[in-house]
C-alpha positions in Angstrom: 48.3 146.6 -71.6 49.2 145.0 -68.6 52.7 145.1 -67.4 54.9 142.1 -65.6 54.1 138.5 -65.4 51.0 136.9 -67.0 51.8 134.0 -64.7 49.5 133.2 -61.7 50.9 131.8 -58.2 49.8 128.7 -55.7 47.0 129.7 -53.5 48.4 129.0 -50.4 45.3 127.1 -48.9 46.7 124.9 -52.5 50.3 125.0 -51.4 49.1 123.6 -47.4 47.0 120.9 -48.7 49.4 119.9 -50.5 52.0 120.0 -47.9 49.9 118.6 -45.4 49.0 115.4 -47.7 52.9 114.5 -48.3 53.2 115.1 -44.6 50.0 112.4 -44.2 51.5 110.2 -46.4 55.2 109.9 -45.0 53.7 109.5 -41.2 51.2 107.1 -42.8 54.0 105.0 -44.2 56.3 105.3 -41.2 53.6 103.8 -39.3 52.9 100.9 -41.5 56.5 99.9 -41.4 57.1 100.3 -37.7 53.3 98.6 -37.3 54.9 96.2 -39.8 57.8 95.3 -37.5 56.4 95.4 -34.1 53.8 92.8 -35.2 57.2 90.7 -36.3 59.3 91.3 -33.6 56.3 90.0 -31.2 55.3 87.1 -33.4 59.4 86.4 -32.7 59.0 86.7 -28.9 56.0 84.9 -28.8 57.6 81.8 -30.5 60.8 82.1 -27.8 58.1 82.3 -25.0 56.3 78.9 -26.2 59.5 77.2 -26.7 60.7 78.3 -23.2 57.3 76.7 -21.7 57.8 73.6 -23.1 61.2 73.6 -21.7 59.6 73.8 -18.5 57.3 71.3 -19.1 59.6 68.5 -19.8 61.1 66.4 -16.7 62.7 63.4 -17.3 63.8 61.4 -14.4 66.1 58.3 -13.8 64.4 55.4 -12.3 67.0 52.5 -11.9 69.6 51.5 -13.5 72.7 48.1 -13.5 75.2 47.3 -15.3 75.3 43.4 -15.9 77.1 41.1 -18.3 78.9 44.2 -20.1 75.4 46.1 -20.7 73.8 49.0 -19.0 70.3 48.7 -18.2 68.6 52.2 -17.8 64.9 53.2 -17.2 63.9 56.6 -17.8 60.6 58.0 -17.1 59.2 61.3 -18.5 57.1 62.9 -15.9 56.9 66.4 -17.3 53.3 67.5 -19.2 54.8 66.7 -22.3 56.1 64.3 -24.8 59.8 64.1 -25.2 62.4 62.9 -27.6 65.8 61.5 -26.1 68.8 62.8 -28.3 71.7 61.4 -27.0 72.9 59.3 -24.4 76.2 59.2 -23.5 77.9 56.9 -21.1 81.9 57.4 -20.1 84.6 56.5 -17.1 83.8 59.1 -14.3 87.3 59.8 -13.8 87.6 61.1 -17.8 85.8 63.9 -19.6 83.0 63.2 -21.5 82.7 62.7 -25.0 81.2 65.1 -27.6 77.7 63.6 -28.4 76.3 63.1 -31.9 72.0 64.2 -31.7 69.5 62.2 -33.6 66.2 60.9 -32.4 67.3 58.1 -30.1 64.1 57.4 -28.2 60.2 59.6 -27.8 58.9 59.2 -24.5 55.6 59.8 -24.5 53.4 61.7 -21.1 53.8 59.4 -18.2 55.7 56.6 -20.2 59.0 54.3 -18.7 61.4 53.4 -21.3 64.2 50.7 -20.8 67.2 51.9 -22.9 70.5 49.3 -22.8 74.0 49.7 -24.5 77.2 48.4 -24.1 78.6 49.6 -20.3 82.1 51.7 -19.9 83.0 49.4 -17.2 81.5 48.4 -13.0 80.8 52.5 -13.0 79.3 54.7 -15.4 78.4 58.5 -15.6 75.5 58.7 -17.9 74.3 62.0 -19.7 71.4 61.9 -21.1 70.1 64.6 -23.8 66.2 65.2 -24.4 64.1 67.5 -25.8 60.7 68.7 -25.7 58.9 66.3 -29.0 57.4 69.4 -30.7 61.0 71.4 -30.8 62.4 68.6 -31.7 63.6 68.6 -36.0 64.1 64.9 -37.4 65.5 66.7 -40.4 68.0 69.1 -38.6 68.0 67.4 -35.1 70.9 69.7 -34.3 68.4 72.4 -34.5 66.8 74.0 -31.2 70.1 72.2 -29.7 70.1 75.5 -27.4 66.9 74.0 -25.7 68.2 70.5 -25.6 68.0 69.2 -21.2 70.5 67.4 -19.8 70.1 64.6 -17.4 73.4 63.1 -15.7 73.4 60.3 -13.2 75.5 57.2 -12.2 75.4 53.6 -12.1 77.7 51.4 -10.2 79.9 53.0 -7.8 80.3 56.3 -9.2 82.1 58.3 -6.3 
């Protein structure tokens, strides 16, 4: 008759393998969700790079402008490496503050291209601010969006001190 337990214990070679294959496991899925989010968080500053180049491709210059018969007369001419869509354009008194503008798709400019755009003048002197965009960051459903990338282009016509 044998005396105590009848029970047997865990090798321990048993006991380490196990160990070491919960061990494999948690580094296994640390790294797939830290793989998992370096892969996002690049994909992220990737998209903010190409959006910044684009920035820096757009140029859009004034040509000429007049103010005749109660309507401005502006050209505009892209000269960046890219095509452009105008968002606002904003003409006001350079002795007041100017207004808040309202985006939408105005005008696209393509590479190269002169555009003649004509509204209603503020009087014999204008400042104008004009607000474009590089075309593929620009949203016709949300034009609003990527507003933080919008350019600004401010020039007068008429005797602007």
């Amino acid at each position: 008759m044998r005396y105590g337990s009848e029970r047997r214990g865990i090798s321990p070679t048993v006991t380490t393998a196990i160990l070491a294959a919960i061990t494999a496991a948690i580094g296994l899925a640390v790294f797939g969700i830290a793989s998992g989010w370096s892969s996002i968080a690049a994909l992220d500053f990737v998209g903010e790079v190409n959006k910044g180049v684009q920035q820096l491709r757009a140029e859009l210059v004034f040509e000429h402008g007049y103010i005749g018969g109660g309507t401005m007369y502006i050209w505009l001419k892209n000269t960046g490496e890219i095509d452009l869509v105008i968002t606002a354009i904003v003409a006001y008194d350079p002795d007041s503050s100017p207004p808040t503008p309202s985006f939408s798709k105005v005008a696209e400019v393509k590479r190269g291209e002169t555009i003649l755009y004509n509204t209603s003048s503020c009087g014999d002197k204008c400042l104008v601010d004009v607000y474009y965009v590089p075309a593929p960051l620009f949203d016709e459903h949300d034009p609003e969006r990527n507003r933080d990338r919008f350019l600004k282009l401010t020039f007068g016509i008429g005797e602007v001190r």
